[in-house]
C-alpha positions in Angstrom: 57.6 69.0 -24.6 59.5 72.4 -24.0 58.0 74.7 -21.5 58.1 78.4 -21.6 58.5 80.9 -18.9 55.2 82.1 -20.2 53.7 78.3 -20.2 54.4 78.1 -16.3 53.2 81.4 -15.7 49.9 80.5 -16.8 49.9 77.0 -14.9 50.7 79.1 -11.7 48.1 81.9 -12.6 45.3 78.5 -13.2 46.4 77.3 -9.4 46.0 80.5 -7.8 42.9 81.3 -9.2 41.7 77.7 -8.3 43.1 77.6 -4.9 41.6 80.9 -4.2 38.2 79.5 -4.7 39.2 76.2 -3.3 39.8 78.2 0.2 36.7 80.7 -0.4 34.9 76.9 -0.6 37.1 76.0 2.7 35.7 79.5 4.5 39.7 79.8 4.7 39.2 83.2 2.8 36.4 85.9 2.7 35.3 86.8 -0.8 36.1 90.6 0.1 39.6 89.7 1.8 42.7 91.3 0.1 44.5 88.0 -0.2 41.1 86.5 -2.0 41.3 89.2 -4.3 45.5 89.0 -4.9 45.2 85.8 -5.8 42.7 86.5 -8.1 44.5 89.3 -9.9 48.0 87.4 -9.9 46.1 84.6 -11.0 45.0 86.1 -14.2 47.7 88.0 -14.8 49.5 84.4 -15.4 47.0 83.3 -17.6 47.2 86.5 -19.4 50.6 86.4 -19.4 50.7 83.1 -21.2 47.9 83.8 -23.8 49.6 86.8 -25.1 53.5 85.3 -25.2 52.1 81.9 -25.8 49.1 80.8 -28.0 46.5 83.6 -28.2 42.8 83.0 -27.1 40.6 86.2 -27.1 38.3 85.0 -25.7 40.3 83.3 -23.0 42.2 86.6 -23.0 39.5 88.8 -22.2 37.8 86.4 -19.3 41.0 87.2 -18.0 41.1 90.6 -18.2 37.5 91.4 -16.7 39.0 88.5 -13.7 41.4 90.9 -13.5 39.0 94.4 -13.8 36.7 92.4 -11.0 39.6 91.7 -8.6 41.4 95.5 -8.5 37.3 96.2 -8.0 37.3 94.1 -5.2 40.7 95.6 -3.5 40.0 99.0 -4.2 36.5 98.1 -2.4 37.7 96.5 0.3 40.2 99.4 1.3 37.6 102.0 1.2 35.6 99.7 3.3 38.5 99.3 5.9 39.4 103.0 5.9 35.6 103.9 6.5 35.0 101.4 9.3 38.2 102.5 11.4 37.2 105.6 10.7 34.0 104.7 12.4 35.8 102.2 15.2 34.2 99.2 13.5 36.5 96.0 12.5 35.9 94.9 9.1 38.1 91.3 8.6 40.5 91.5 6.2 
C-alpha cells in the first residue's frame, strides 16, 4: 500500500484532533485554550487536506470544515477574552 503525502496528512490531522480531546479528557488542556483550539484547526485541516487530494467524502469534508469554522471561533474568542481581561487586570489561562 502506497501512501500519499495527502494520506499522512489526514492520519496526523485524526491524532491531533484525538489527542486534543484526549488531553481536554486529561484536564491537560482547557476547552478555550489556544493550543486546544490549534490542534483542532490543524487537525482538520489534515483531514481536509486528504479528502480533497485523496478520496472525496462530503460529508466527511464538510464535518471538517465546520471543526474548522468552530475552532478559528474558538481562537478569535479566546483573544478577545484575554485582551478584555488584561484590560481589566484579570488573568484568564490560556
Amino acid at each position: 500500500m502506497t501512501f500519499y503525502w495527502h494520506d499522512w496528512a489526514g492520519y496526523v490531522g485524526v491524532a491531533l484532533v484525538l489527542l486534543a480531546y484526549l488531553l481536554l479528557q486529561a484536564h491537560r488542556l482547557h476547552g478555550n485554550g489556544l493550543v486546544y483550539q490549534l490542534m483542532n484547526v490543524l487537525g482538520a485541516l489534515g483531514v481536509m487536506l486528504s479528502l480533497i487530494f485523496g478520496a472525496f467524502n462530503a460529508p466527511a469534508f464538510f464535518m471538517q470544515v465546520a471543526w474548522l469554522l468552530i475552532g478559528l471561533y474558538g481562537i478569535a474568542r479566546g483573544m478577545r477574552l484575554r485582551r478584555e481581561a488584561r484590560a481589566a487586570g484579570r488573568h484568564v489561562p490560556s
